[in-house]
PQR file of N, CA, C, O and H, with PARSE charges and radii, in Angstrom:
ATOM      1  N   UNK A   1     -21.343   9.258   3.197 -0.4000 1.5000
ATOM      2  CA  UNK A   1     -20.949  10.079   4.308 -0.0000 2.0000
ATOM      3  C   UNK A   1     -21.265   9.385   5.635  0.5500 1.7000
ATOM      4  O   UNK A   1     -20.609   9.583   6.657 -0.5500 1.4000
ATOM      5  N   UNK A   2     -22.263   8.598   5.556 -0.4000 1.5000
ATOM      6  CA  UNK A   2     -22.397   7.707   6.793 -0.0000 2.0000
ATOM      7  C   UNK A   2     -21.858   6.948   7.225  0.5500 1.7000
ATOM      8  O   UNK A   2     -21.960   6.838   8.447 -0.5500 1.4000
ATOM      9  H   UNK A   2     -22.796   8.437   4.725  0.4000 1.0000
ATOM     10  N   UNK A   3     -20.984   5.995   6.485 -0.4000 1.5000
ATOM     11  CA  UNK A   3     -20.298   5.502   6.692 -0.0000 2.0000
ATOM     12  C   UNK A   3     -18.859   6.083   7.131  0.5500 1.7000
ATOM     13  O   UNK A   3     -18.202   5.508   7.999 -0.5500 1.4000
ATOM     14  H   UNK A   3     -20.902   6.085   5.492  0.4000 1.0000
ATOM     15  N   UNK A   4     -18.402   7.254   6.488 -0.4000 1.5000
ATOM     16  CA  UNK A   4     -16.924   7.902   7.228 -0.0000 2.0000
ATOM     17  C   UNK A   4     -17.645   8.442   8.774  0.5500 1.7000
ATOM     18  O   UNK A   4     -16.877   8.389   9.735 -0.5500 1.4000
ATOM     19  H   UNK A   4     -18.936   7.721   5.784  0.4000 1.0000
ATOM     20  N   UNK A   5     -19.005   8.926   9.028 -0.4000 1.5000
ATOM     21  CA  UNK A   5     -19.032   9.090  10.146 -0.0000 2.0000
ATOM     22  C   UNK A   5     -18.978   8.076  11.300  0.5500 1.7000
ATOM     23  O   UNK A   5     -18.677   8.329  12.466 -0.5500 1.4000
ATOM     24  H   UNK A   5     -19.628   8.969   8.247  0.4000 1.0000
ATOM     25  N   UNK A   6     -19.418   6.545  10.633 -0.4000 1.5000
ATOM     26  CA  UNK A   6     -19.488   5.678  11.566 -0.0000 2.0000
ATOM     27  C   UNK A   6     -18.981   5.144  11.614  0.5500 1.7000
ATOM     28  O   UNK A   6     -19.378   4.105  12.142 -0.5500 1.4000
ATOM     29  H   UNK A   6     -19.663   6.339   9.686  0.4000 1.0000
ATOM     30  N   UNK A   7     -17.301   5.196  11.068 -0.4000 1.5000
ATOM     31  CA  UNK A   7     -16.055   4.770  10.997 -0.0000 2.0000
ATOM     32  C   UNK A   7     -15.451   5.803  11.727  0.5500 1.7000
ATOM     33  O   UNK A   7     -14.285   5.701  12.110 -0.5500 1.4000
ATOM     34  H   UNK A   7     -16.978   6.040  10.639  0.4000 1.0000
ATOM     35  N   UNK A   8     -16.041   6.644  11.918 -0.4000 1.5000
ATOM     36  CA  UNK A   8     -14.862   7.743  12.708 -0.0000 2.0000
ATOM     37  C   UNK A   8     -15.107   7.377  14.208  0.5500 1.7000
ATOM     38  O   UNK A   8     -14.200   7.130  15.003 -0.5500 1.4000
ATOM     39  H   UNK A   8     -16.988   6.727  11.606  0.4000 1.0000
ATOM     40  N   UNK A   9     -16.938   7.369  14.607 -0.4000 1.5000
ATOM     41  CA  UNK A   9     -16.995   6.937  15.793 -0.0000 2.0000
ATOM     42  C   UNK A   9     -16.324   5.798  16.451  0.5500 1.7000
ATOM     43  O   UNK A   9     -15.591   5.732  17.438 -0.5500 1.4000
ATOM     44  H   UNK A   9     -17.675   7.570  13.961  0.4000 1.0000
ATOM     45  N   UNK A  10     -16.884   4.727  15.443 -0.4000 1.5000
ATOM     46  CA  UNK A  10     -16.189   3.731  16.088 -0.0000 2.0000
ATOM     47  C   UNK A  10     -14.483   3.758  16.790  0.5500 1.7000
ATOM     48  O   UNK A  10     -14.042   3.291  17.840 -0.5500 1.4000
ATOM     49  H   UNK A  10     -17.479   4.780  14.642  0.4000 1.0000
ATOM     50  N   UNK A  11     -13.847   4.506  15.701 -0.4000 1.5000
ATOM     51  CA  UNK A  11     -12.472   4.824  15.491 -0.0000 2.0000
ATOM     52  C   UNK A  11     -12.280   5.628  17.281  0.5500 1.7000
ATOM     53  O   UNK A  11     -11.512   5.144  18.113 -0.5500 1.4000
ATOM     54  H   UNK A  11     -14.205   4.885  14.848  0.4000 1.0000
ATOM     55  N   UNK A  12     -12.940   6.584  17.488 -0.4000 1.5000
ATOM     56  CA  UNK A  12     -12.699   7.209  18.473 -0.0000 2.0000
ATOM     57  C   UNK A  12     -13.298   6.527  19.511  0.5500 1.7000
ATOM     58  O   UNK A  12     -12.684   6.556  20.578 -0.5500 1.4000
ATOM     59  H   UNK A  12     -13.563   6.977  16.812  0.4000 1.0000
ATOM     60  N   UNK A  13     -14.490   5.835  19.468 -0.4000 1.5000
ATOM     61  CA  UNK A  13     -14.998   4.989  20.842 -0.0000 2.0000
ATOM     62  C   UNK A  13     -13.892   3.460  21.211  0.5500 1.7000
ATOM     63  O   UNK A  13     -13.969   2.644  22.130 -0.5500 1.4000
ATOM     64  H   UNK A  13     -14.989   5.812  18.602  0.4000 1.0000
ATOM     65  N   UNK A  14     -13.174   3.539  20.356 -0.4000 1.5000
ATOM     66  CA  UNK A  14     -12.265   1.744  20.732 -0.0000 2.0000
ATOM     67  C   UNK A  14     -11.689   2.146  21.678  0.5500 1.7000
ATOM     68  O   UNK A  14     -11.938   1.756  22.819 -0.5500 1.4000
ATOM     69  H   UNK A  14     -13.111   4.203  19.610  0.4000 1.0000
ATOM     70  N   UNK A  15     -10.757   3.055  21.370 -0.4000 1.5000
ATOM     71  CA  UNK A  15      -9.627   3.791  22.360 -0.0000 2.0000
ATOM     72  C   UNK A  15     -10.028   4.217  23.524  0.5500 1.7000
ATOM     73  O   UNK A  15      -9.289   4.027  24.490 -0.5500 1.4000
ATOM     74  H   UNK A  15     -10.555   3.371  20.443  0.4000 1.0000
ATOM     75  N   UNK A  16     -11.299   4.893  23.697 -0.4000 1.5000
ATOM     76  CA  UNK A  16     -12.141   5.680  24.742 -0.0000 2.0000
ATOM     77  C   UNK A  16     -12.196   4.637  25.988  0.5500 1.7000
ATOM     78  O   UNK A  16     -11.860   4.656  27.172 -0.5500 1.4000
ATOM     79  H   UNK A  16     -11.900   5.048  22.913  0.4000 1.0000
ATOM     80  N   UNK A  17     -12.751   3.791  25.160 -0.4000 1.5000
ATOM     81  CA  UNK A  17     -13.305   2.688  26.069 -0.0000 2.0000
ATOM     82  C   UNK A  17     -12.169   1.398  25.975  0.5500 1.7000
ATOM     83  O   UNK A  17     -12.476   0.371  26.579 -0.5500 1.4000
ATOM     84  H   UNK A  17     -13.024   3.775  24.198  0.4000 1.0000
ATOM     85  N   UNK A  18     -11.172   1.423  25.407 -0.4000 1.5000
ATOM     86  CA  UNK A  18      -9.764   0.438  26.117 -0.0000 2.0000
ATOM     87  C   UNK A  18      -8.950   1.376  27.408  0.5500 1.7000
ATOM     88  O   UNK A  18      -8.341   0.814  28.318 -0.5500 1.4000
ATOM     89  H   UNK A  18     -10.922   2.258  24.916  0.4000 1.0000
ATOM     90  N   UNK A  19      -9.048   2.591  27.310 -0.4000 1.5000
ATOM     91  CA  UNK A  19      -8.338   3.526  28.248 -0.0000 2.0000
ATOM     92  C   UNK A  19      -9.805   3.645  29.890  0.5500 1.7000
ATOM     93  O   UNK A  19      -9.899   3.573  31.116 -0.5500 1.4000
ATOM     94  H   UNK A  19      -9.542   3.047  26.571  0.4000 1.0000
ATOM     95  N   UNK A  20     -10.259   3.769  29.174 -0.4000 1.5000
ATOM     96  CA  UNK A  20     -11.550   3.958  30.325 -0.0000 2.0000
ATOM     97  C   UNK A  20     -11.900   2.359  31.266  0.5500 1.7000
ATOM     98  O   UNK A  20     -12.379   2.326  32.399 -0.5500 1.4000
ATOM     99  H   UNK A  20     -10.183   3.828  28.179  0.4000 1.0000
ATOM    100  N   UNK A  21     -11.587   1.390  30.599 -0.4000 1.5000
ATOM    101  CA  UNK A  21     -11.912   0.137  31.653 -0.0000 2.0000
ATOM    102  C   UNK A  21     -10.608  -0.130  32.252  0.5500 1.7000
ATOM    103  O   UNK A  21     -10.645  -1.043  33.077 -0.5500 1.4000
ATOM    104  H   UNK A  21     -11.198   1.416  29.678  0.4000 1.0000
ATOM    105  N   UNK A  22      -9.503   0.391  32.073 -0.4000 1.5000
ATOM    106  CA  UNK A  22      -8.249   0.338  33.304 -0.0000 2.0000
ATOM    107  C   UNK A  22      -8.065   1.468  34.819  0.5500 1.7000
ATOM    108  O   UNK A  22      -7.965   1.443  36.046 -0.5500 1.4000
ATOM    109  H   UNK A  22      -9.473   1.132  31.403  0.4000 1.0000
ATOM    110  N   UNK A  23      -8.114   2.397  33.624 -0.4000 1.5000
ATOM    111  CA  UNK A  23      -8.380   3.855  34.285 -0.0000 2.0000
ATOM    112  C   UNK A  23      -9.897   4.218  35.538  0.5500 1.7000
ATOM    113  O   UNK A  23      -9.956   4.365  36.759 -0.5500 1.4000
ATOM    114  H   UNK A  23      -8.195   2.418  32.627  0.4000 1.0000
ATOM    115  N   UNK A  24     -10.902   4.240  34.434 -0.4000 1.5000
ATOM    116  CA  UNK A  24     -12.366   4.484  35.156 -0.0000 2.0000
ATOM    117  C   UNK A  24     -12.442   5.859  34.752  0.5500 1.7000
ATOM    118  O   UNK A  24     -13.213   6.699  35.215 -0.5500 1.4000
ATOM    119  H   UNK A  24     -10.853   4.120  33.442  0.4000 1.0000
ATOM    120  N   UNK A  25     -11.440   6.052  33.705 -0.4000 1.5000
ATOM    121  CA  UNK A  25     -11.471   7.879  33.358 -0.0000 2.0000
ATOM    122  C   UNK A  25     -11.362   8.138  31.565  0.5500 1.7000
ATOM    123  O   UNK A  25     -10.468   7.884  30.758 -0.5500 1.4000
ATOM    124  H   UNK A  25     -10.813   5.370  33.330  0.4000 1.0000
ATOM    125  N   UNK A  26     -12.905   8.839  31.409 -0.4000 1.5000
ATOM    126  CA  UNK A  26     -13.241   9.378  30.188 -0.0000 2.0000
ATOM    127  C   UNK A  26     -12.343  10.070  29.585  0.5500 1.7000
ATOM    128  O   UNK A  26     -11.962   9.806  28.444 -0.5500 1.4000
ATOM    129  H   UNK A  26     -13.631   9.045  32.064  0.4000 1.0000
ATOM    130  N   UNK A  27     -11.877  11.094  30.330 -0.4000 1.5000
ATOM    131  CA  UNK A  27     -10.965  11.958  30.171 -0.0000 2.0000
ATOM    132  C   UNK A  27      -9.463  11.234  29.581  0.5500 1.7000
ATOM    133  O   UNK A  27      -8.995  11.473  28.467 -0.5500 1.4000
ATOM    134  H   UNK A  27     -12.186  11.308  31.257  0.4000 1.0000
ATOM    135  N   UNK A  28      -8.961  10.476  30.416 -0.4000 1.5000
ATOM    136  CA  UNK A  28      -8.108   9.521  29.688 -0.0000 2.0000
ATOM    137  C   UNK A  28      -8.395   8.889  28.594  0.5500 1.7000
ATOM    138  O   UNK A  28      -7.616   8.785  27.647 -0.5500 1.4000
ATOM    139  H   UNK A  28      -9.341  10.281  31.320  0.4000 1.0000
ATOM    140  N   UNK A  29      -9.604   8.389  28.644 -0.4000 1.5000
ATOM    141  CA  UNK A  29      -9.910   7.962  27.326 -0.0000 2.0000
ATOM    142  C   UNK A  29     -10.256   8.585  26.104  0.5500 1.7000
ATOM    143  O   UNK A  29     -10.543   7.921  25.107 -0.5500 1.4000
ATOM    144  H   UNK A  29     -10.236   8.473  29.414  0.4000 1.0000
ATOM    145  N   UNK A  30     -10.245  10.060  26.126 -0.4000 1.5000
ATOM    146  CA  UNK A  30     -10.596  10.984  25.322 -0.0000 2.0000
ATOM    147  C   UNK A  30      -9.015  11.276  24.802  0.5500 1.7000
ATOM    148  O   UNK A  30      -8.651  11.017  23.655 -0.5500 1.4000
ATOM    149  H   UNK A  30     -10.013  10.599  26.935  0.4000 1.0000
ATOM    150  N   UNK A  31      -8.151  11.850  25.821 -0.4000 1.5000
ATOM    151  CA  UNK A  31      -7.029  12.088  25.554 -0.0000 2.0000
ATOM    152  C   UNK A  31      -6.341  11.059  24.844  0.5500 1.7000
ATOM    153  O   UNK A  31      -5.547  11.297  23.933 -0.5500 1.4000
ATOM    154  H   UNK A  31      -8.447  12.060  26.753  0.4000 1.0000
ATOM    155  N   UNK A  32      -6.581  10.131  25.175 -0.4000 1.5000
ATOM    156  CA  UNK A  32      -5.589   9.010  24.426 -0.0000 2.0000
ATOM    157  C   UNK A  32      -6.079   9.098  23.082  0.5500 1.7000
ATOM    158  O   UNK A  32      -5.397   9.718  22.265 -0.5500 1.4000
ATOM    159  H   UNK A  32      -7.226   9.938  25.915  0.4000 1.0000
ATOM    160  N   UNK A  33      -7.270   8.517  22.697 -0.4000 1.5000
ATOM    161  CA  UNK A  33      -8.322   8.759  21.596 -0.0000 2.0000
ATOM    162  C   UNK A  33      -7.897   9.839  20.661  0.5500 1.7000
ATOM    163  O   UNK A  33      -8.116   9.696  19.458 -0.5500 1.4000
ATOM    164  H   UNK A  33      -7.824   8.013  23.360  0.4000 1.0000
ATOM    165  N   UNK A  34      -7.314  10.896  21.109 -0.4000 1.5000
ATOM    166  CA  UNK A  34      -6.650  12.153  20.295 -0.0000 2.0000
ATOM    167  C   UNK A  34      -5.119  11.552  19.713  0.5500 1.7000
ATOM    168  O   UNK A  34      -4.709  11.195  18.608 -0.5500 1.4000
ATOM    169  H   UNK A  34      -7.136  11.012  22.086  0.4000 1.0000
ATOM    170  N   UNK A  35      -4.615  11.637  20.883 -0.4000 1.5000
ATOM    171  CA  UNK A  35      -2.844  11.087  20.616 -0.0000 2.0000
ATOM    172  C   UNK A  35      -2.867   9.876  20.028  0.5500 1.7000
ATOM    173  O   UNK A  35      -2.171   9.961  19.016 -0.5500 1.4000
ATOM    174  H   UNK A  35      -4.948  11.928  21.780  0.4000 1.0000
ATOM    175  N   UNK A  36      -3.208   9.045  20.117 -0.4000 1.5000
ATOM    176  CA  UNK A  36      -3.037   7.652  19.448 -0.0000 2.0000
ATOM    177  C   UNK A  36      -2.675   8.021  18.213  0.5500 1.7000
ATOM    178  O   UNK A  36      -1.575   7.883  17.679 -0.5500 1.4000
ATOM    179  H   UNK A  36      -3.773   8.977  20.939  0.4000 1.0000
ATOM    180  N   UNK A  37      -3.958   8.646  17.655 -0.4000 1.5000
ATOM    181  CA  UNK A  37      -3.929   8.741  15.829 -0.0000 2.0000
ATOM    182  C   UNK A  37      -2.640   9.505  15.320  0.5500 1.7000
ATOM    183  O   UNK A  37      -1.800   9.244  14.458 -0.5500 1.4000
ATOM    184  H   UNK A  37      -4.852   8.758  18.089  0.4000 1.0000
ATOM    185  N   UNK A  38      -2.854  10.715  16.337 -0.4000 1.5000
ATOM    186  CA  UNK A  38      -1.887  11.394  15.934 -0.0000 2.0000
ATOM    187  C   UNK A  38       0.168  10.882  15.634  0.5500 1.7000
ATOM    188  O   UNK A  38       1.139  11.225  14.959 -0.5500 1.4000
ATOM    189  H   UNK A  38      -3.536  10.926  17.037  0.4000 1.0000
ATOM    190  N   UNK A  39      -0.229   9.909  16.672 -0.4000 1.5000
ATOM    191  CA  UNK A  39       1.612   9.114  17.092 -0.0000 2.0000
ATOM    192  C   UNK A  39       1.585   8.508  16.013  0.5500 1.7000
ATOM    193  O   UNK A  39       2.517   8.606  15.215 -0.5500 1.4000
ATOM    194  H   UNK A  39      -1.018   9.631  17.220  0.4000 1.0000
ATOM    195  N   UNK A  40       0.246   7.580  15.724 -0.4000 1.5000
ATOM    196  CA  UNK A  40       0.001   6.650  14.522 -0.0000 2.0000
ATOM    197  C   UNK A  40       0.654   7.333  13.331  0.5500 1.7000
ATOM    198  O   UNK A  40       1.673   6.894  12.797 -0.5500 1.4000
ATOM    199  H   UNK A  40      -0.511   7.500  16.372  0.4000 1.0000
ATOM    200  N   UNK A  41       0.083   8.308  12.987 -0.4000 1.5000
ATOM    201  CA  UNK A  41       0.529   9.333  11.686 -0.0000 2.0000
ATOM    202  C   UNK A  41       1.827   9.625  11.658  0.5500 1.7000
ATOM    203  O   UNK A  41       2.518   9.679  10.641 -0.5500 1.4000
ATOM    204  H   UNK A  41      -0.744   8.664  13.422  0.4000 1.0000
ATOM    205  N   UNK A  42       2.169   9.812  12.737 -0.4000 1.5000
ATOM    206  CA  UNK A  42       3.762  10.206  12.187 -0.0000 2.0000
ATOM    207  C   UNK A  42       4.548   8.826  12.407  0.5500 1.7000
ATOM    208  O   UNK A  42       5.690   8.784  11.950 -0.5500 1.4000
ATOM    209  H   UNK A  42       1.608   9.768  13.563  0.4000 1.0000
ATOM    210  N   UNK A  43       4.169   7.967  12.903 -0.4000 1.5000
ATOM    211  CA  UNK A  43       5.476   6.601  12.951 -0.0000 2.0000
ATOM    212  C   UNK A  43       4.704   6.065  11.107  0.5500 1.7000
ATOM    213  O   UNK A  43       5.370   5.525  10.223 -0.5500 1.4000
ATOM    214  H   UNK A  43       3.241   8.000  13.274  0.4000 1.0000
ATOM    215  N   UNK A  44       3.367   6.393  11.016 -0.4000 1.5000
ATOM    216  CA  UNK A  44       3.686   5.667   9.108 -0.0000 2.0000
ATOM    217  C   UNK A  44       4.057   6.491   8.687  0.5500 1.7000
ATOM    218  O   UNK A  44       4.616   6.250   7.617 -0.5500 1.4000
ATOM    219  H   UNK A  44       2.826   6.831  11.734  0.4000 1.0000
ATOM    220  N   UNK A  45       4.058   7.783   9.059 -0.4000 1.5000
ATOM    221  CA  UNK A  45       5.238   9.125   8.017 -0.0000 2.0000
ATOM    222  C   UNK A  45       7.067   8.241   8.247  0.5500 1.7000
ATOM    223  O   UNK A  45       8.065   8.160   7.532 -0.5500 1.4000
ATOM    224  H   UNK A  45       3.603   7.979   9.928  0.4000 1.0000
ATOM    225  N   UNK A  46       6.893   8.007   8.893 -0.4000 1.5000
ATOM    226  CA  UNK A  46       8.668   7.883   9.406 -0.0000 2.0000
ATOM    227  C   UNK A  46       8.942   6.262   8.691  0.5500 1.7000
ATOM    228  O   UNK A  46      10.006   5.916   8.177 -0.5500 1.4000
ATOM    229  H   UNK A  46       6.082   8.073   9.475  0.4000 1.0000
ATOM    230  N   UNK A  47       7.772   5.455   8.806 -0.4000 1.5000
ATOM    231  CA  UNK A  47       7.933   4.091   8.485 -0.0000 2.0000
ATOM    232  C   UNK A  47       8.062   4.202   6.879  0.5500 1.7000
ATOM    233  O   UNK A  47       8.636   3.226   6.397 -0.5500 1.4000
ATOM    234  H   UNK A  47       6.909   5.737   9.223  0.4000 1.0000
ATOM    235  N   UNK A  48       7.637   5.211   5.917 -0.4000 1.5000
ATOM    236  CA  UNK A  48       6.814   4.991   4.736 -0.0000 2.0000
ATOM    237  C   UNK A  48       8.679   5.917   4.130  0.5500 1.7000
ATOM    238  O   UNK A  48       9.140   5.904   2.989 -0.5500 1.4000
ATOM    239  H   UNK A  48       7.170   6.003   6.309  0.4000 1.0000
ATOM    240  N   UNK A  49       9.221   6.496   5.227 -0.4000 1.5000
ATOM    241  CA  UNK A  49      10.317   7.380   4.814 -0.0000 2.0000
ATOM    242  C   UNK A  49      11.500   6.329   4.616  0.5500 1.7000
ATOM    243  O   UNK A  49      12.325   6.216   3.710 -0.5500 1.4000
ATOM    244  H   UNK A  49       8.846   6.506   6.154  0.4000 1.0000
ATOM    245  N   UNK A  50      11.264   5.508   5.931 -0.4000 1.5000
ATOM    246  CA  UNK A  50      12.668   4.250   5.813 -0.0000 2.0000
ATOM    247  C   UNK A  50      12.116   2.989   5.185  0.5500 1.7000
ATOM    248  O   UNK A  50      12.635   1.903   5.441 -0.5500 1.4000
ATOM    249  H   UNK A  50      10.593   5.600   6.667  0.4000 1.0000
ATOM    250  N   UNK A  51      10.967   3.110   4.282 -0.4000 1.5000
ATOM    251  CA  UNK A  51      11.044   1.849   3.501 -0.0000 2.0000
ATOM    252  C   UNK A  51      11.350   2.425   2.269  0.5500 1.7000
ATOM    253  O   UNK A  51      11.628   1.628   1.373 -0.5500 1.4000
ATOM    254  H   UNK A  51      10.545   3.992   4.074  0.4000 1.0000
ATOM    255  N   UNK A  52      11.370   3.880   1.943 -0.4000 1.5000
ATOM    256  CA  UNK A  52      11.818   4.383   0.493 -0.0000 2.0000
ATOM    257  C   UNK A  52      12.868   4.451   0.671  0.5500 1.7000
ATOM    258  O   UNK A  52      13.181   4.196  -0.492 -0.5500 1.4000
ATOM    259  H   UNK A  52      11.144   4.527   2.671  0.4000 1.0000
ATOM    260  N   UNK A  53      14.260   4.651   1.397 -0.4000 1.5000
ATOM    261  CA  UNK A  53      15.296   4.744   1.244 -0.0000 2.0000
ATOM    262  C   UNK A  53      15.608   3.162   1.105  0.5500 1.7000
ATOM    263  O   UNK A  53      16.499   2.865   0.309 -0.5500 1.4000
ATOM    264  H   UNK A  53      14.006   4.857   2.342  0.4000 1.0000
ATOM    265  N   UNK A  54      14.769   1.822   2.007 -0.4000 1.5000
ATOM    266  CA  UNK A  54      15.479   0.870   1.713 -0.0000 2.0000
ATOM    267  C   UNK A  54      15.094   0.366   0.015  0.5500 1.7000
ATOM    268  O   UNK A  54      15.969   0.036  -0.786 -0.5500 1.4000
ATOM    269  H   UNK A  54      14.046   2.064   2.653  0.4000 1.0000
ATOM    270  N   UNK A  55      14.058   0.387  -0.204 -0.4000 1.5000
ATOM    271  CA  UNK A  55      13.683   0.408  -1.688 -0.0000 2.0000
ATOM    272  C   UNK A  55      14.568   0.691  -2.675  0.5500 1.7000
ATOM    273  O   UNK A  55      15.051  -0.113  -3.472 -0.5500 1.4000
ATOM    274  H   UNK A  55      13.347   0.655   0.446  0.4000 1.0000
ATOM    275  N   UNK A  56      14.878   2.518  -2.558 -0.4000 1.5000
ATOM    276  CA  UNK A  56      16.094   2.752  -3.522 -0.0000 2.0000
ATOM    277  C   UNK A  56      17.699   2.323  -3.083  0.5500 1.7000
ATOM    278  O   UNK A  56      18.657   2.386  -3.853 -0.5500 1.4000
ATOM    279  H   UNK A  56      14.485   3.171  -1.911  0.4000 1.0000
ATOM    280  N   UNK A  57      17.753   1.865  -1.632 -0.4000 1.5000
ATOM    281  CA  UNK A  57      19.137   1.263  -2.254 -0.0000 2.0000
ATOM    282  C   UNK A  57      19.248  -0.168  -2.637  0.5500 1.7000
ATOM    283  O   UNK A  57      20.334  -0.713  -2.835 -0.5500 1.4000
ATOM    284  H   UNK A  57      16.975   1.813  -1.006  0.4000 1.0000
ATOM    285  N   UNK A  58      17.943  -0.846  -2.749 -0.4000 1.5000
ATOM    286  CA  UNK A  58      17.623  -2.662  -2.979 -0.0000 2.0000
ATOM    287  C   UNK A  58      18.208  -2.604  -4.436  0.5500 1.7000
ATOM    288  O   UNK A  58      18.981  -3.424  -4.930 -0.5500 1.4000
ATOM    289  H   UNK A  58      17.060  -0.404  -2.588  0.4000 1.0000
ATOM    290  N   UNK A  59      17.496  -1.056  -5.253 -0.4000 1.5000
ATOM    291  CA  UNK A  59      17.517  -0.712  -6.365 -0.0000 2.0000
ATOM    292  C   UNK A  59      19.137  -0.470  -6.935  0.5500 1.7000
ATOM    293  O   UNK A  59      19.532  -0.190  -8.067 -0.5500 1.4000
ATOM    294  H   UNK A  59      16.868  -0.389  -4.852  0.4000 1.0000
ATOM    295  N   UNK A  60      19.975  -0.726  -5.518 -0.4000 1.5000
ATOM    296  CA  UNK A  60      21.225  -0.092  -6.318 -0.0000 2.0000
ATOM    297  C   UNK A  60      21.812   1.782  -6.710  0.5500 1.7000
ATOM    298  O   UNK A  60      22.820   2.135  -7.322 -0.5500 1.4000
ATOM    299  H   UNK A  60      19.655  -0.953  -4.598  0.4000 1.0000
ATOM    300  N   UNK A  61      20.820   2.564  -6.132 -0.4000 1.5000
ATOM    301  CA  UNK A  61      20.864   3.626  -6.489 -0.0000 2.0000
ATOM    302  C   UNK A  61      21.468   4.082  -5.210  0.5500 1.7000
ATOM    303  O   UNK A  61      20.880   3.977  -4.133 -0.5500 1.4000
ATOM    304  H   UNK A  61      20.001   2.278  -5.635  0.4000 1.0000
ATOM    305  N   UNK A  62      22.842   4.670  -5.374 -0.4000 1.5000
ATOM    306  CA  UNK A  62      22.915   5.568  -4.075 -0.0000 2.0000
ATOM    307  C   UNK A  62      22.713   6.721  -4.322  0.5500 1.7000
ATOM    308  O   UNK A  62      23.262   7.244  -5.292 -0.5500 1.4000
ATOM    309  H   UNK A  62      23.319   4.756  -6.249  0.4000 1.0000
ATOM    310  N   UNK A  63      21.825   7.449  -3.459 -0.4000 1.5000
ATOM    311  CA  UNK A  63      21.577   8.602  -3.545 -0.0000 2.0000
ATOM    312  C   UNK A  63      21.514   9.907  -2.257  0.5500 1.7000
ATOM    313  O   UNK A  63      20.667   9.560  -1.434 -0.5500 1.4000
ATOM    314  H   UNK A  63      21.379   7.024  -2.672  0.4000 1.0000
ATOM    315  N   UNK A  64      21.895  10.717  -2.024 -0.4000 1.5000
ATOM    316  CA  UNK A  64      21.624  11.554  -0.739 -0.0000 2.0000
ATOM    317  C   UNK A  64      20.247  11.548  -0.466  0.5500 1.7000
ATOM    318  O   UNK A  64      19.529  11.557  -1.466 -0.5500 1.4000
ATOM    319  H   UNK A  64      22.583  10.999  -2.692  0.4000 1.0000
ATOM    320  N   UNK A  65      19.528  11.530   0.954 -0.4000 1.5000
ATOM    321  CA  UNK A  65      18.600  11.624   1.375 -0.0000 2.0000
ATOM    322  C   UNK A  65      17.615  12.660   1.086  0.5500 1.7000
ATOM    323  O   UNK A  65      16.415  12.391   1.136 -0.5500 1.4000
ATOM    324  H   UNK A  65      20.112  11.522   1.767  0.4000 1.0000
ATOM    325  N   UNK A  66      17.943  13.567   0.853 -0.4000 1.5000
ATOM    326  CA  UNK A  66      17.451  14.658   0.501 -0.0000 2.0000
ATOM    327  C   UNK A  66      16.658  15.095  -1.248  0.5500 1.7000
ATOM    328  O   UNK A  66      15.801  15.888  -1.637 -0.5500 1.4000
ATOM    329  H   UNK A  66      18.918  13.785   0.812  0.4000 1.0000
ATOM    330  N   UNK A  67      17.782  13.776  -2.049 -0.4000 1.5000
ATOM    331  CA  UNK A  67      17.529  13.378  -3.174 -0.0000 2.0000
ATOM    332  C   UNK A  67      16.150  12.365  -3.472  0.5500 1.7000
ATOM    333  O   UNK A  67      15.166  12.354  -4.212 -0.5500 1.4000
ATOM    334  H   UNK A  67      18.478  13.131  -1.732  0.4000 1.0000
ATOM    335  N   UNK A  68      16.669  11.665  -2.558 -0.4000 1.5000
ATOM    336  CA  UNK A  68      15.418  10.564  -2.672 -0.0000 2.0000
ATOM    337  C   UNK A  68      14.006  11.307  -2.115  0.5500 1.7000
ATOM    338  O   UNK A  68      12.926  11.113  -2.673 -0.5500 1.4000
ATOM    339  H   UNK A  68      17.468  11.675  -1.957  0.4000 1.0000
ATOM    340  N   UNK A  69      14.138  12.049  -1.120 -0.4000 1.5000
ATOM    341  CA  UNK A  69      12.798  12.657  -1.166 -0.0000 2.0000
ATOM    342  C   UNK A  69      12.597  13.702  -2.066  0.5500 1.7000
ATOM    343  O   UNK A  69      11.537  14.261  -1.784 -0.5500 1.4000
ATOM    344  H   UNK A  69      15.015  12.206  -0.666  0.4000 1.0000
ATOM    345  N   UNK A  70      12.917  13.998  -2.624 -0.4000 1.5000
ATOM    346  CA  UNK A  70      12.506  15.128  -3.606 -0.0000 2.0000
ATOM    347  C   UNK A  70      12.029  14.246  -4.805  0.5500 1.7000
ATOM    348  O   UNK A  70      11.141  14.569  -5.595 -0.5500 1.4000
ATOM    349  H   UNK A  70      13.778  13.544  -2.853  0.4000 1.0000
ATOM    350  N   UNK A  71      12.895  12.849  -4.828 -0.4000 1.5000
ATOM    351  CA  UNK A  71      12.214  12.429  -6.036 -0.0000 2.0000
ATOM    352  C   UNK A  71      10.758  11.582  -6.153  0.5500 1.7000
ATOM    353  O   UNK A  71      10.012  11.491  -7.128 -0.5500 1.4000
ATOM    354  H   UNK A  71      13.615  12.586  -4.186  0.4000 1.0000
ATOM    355  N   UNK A  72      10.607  10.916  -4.625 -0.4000 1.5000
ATOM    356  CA  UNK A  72       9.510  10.281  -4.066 -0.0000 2.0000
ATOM    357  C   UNK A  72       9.082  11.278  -3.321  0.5500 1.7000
ATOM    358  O   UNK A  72       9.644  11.417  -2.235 -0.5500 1.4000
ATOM    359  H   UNK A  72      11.213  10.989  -3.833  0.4000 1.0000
ATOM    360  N   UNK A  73       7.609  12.560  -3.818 -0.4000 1.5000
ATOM    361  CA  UNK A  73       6.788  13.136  -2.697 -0.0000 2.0000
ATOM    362  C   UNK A  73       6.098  12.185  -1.961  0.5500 1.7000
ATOM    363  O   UNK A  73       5.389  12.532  -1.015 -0.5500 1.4000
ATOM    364  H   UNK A  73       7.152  12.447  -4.701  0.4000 1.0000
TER
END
């Protein structure tokens, strides 16, 4: 458990303090520190979505989009 905590800090102090030595503002660096991860998460949701469609058509399979995710959760 010590270690996810001192991976989280670190995780949240990089950002804090890359936004805070341009700025001079915590607050920016807090805010960013939030959004970052969050933007992060959804561009590998979106990245992890268009490498399964290129996957199954490398595979030759055409399939509707809607197909391929139902078959890859």
């Amino acid at each position: 458990m010590s270690k996810t905590l001192t991976f989280a800090l670190v995780h949240f102090t990089v950002p804090v303090s890359v936004a805070y030595l341009p700025t001079g503002s915590v607050v920016v660096g807090g805010l960013l520190a939030l959004v970052e991860p969050t933007l992060n998460s959804a561009a590998g949701h979106r990245h992890e979505h268009v490498r399964r469609r290129i996957d199954t058509m490398r595979c030759g399979v055409r399939a509707a989009p809607r197909a391929i995710a139902a078959a890859n959760p």
